[in-house]
C-alpha positions in Angstrom: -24.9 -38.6 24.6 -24.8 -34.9 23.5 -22.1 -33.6 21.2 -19.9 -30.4 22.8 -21.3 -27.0 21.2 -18.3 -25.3 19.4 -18.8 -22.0 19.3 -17.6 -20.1 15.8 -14.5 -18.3 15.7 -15.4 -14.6 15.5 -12.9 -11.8 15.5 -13.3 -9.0 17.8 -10.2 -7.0 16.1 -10.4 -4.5 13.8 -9.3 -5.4 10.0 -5.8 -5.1 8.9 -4.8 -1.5 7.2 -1.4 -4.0 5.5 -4.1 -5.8 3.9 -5.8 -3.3 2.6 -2.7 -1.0 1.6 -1.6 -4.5 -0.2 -5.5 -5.2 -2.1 -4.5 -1.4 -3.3 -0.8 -1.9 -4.5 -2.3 -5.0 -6.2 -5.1 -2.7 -8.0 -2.3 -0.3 -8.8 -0.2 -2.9 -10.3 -2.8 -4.2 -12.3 -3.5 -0.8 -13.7 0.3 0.0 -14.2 0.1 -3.5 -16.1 -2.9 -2.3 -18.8 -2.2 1.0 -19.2 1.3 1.9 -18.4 2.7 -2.0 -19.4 4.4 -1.9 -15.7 4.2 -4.9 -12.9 6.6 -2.9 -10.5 4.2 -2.3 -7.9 3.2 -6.2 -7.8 6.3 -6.6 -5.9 4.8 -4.1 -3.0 1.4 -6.4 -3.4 3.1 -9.4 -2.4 5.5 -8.3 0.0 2.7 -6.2 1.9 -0.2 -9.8 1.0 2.2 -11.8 3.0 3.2 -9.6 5.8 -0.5 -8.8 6.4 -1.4 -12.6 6.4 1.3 -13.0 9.2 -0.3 -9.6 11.3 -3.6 -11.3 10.7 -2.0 -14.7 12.5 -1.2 -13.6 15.0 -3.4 -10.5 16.0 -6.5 -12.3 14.5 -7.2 -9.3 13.1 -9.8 -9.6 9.7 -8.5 -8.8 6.6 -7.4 -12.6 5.0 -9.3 -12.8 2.2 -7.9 -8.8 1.1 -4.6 -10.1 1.8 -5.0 -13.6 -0.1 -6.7 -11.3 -2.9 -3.6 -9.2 -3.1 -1.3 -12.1 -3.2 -3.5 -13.3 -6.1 -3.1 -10.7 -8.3 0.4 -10.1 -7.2 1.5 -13.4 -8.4 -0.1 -13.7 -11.4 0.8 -10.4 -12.6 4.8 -11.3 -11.9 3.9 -15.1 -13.8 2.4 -12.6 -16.7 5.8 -10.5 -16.7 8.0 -13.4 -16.6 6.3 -15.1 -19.8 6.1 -12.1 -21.7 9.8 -11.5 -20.9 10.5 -15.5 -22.1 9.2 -14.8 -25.4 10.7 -11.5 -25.9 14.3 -13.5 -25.8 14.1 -15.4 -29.0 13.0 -12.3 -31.0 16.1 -10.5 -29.5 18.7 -12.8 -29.6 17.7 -13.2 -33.7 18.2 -9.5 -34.2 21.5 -10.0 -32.5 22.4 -12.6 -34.8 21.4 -10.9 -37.9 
């Protein structure tokens, strides 16, 4: 009894220019993020991260881990504005009080 010889999946298509343009919106809005203090362009990061992940489907074009590495940084710099913008409230709601 011999076992059937699976051959590895190799892609023959070139690698996904969404996925890179996201991997560079995502290094942008990191950037924006330490110097500038502004996560606007993680929105472009993720938007292009999961378009490119769907080109990459169905193509089979290369480029997933870029476009999972985008997504990455995407979302953890929008779960970094979203708690620094949660603990600005309190402060700002006691100045209005005062």
């Amino acid at each position: 009894m011999s076992e059937p010889v699976v051959q590895a999946r190799t892609s023959t298509n070139g690698l996904n220019r969404l996925s890179v343009a996201a991997i560079i919106f995502a290094v942008i809005a990191a950037a924006g993020v330490w110097f500038f203090g502004s996560a606007v362009v993680a929105v472009f990061a993720v938007g292009a991260g999961h378009m490119a992940l769907s080109q990459i489907r169905l193509k089979g074009e290369r480029g997933r881990g870029l476009a999972i590495g985008a997504l990455a940084i995407g979302y953890g710099i929008a779960t970094f504005a979203l708690i620094s913008t949660l603990m600005f409230i309190p402060g700002a709601v006691q100045q209005l009080v005062n």
